[in-house]
C-alpha positions, -999 to 999 in steps of 0.1 A, spaced: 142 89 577 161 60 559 173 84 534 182 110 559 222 102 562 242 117 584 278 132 588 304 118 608 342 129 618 353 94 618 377 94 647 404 69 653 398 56 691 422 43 722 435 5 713 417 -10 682 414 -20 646 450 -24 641 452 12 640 489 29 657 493 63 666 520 81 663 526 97 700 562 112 702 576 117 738 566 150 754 598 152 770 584 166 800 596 200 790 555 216 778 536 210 811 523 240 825 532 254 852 506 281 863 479 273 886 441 284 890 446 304 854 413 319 843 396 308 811 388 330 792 359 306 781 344 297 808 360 310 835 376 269 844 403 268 869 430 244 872 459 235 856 464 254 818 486 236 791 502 248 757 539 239 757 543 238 715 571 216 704 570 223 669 606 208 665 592 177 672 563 175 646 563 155 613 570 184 586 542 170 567 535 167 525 500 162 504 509 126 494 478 115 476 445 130 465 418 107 460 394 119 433 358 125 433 336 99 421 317 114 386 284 110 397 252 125 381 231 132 415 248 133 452 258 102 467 267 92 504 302 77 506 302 75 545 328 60 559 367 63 566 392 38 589 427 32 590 443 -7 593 479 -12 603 480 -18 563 454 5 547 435 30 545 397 24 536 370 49 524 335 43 512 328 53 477 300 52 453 280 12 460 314 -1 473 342 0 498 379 8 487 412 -1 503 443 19 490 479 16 506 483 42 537 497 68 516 476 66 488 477 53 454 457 29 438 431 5 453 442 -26 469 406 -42 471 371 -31 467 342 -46 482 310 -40 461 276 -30 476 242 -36 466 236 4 469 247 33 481 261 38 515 236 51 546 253 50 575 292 36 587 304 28 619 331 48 634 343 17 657 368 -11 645 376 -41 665 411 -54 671 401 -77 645 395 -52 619 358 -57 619 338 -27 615 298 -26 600 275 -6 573 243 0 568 235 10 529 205 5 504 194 -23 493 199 -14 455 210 16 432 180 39 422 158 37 391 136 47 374 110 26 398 128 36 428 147 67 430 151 63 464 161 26 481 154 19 515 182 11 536 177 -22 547 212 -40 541 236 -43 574 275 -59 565 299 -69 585 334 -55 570 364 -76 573 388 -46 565 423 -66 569 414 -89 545 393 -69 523 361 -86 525 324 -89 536 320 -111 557 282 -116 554 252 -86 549 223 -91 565 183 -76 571 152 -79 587 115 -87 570 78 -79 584 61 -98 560 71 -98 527 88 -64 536 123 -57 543 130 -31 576 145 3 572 171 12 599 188 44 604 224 36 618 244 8 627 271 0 652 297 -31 664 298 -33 697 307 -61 723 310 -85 696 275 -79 685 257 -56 652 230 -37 660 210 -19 638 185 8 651 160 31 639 125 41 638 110 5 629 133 -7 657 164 -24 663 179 -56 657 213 -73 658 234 -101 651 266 -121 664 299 -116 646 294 -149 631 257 -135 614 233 -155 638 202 -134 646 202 -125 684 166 -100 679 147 -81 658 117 -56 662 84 -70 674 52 -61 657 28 -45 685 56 -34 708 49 -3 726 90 6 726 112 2 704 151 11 697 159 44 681 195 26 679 223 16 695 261 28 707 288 1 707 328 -3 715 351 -29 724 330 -44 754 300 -25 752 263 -21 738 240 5 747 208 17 734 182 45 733 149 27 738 118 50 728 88 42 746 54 58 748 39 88 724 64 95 697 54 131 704 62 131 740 82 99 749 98 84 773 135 74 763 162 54 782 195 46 780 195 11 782 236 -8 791 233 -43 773 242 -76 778 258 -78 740 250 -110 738 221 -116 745 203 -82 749 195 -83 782 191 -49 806 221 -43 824 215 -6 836 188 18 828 185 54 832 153 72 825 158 100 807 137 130 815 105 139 801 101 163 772 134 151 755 127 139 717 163 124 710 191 111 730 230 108 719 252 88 730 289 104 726 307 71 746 296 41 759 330 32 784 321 57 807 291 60 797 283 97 783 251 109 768 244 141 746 206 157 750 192 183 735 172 206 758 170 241 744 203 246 721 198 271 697 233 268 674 222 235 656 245 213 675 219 196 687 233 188 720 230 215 746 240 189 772 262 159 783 254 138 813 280 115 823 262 82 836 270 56 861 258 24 845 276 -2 869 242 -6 889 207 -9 878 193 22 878 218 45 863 227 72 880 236 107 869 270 114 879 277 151 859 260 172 837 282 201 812 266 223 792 276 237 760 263 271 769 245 279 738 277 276 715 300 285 742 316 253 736 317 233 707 300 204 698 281 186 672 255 156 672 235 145 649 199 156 651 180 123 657 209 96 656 225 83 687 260 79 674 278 103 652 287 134 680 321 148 670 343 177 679 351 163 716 372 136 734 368 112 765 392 105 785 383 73 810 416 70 827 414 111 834 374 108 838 373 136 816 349 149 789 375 178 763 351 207 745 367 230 722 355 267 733 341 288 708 364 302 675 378 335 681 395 336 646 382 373 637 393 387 668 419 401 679 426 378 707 461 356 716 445 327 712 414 314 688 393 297 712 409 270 742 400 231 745 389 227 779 383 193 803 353 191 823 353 166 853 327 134 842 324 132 881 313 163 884 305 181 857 330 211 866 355 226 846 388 214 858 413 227 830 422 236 796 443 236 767 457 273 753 453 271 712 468 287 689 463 323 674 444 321 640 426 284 638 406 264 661 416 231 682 393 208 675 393 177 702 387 145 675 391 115 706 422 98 721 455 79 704 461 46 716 480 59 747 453 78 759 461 112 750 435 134 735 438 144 696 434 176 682 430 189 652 439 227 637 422 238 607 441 253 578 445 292 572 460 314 541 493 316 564 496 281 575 483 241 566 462 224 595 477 207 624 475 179 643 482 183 682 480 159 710 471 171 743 479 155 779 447 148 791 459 155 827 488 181 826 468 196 794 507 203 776 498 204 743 528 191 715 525 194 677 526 162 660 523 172 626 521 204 599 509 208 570 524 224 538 504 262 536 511 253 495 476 229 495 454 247 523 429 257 502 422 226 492 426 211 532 401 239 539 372 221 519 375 199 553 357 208 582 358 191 614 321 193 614 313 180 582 342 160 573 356 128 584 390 129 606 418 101 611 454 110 623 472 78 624 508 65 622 517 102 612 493 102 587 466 127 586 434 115 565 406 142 555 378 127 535 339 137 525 308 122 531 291 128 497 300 124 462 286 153 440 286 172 405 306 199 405 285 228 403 308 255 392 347 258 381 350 266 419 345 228 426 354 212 399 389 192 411 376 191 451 389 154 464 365 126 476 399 124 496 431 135 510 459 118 526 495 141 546 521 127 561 561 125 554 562 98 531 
């Protein structure tokens, strides 16, 4: 399981980090009009944006490619965020800062080993956490456990302190690792443990327990985890809202029986991601949307993906990493991107549509665009929800930002069509996302050996944007 690494669309969220978004005035001139529209995914009612602006969007330029590490096996290089001064992206045992529009590094941060697992969240500090292996492989140890958890200070460059966890004489494996509340947490299927910002141990697993925490979701005020108790073949999971702090049990709710694994896709409101019979591989066949503010938690939605109907992706056993959606907590509103319609012959390849966290309902949607999917990747700092276009022969990708209540959609930036083959070695579900500042940052998760003259110059890295 250490070694199992997942993929994550790193996604810029709300206020944070030191990371702007660009979000250009609407101008009130793309909010739609028509009422009770029919989707044609899903059959929601309710309002129906798509206003385009495209006059408005950042006519967009390939300003850097950042090349692929040489590396003799495949490496993990999890890890993208954006500063108000850099951009950062793991590489191969180390953590690179390079100017916002590329060029060379401005600092590097060495690790012990190779990446495992990165947090998506940065605090307003520009804190952010890793998890990665506790040395490089050998000939004695091809394959390092990963035990090492760092706290990243990404404005200055630096690591602030690494820490792990010993049973004995041996060091713990963990799985992920998040920031949340002020507090590193590290999760897995030893159990978790966490820390303070300034490193002080708050708890660690407990030999004999009966539970034990598969990990953790955090944010800028919050901490929750997914505590496993019982059978591992048949347990009983809850979604436990922490006191950061201290640990403490805030809000439970009991999950239902016959559930292995448990995501959670946001922690303020509180959404979770279950798998209960999908058959696409997404690994999430539902989201519940949870009242935490009591002790019990309380179920206050549930949305189904529908068997791919719409689109989502989790990770299979982690409780972070779901991508290709967006929550909205001011709107109360979870955005799916129906499925891709791109070989037929309809207006429009698939719609972004807002289901009602109170509810569960289908309340609106979002037209896209004929030819390449919207992708939902989270929410600018103002609240609006993000969207991503993926590149074609005809046209670069896109980046779109949707109203999360009218559902107008307006371009924010294009792409040149001159580099979208190599945009198209991105994929939302693979790849790692950050539009920022009218920059549009596409990056990988591992660094391999070319196999073939078709992959011999793909980037570790790409960076768009004006200038």
């Amino acid at each position: 399981m250490a070694i199992i690494v997942s993929v994550v669309v790193a996604v810029a969220l709300i206020i944070g980090g030191g990371i702007w978004f660009a979000t250009q005035d609407d101008g009130g001139g793309s909010e739609a009009k028509g009422k009770d529209k029919q989707s044609s995914q899903g059959g929601s009612k309710g309002s129906s944006g798509g206003g385009d602006k495209p006059a408005e969007a950042v006519d967009a330029k390939l300003l850097n490619k950042v090349p692929m590490p040489k590396v003799s096996d495949q490496v993990t290089v999890e890890g993208m965020w954006v500063t108000d001064d850099a951009f950062v992206k793991a590489g191969v045992y180390k953590i690179v800062g390079y100017p916002l529009s590329g060029g060379a590094a401005k600092w590097t941060i060495p690790l012990d080993g190779a990446v495992c697992w990165s947090s998506d969240h940065l605090t307003k500090d520009g804190l952010t956490t890793v998890l990665y292996q506790e040395a490089k492989p050998s000939a004695a140890d091809k394959y390092p456990s990963c035990t090492e958890v760092g706290l990243l200070d990404l404005k200055n460059g630096k690591m602030l302190w690494h820490r792990n966890v010993k049973e004995g004489d041996s060091k713990i494996s963990f799985d992920e690792v998040t920031i949340g509340g002020g507090t590193v947490a590290a999760g897995g299927t030893s159990g978790g443990a966490a820390w303070s910002s300034s490193g002080q141990a708050l708890w660690k697993p407990k030999s004999g327990e009966q539970c034990s925490d598969d990990g953790y979701a955090g944010g800028e005020d919050k901490l929750v985890a997914v505590r496993r108790c019982g059978d591992y073949d048949n347990p009983q999971i809850q979604v436990q809202t922490l006191n950061p702090k201290t640990g403490a049990v805030k809000s439970a709710y009991k999950v239902s029986q016959g559930i292995d694994y448990v995501h959670v896709a946001s922690t303020d409101p509180l959404v979770i991601g279950l798998d209960a019979g999908d058959s696409t591989g997404s690994a999430v066949s539902d989201f519940l949307s949870i009242d935490d503010s009591a002790k019990s938690g309380k179920v206050l939605g549930k949305i189904g993906t529908e068997n791919g109907k719409y689109d989502a992706k989790c990770e299979s056993t982690n409780v972070e990493g779901c991508r290709k959606i967006a929550v909205s907590k001011s709107a109360k509103t979870l955005f799916l991107g129906s499925e891709d319609r791109t070989d037929s012959s309809a207006a429009t390849a698939n719609e972004v549509v807002a289901f009602s966290l109170e509810n569960g309902k289908p309340i609106g949607k979002t037209d896209g665009v004929k030819g390449a999917a919207l992708t939902p990747l989270g929410l600018d700092e103002d609240g609006s929800v993000l969207a991503y276009q993926e590149s074609t022969w005809q046209a670069g990708g896109a980046v779109w930002r949707i109203d999360p209540k009218s559902y107008a959609k307006t371009k924010l930036l294009q792409n040149p069509v001159t580099s979208h083959e190599l945009e198209s070695k991105f994929s939302p579900s693979y790849s790692e996302i950050i539009y920022s500042a009218e920059h549009l940052y596409l990056s990988d998760v591992y660094a391999s050996k070319p196999s073939g003259t078709y992959d011999r110059d793909d980037p570790l890295a790409l960076v768009f944007g004006a200038s």
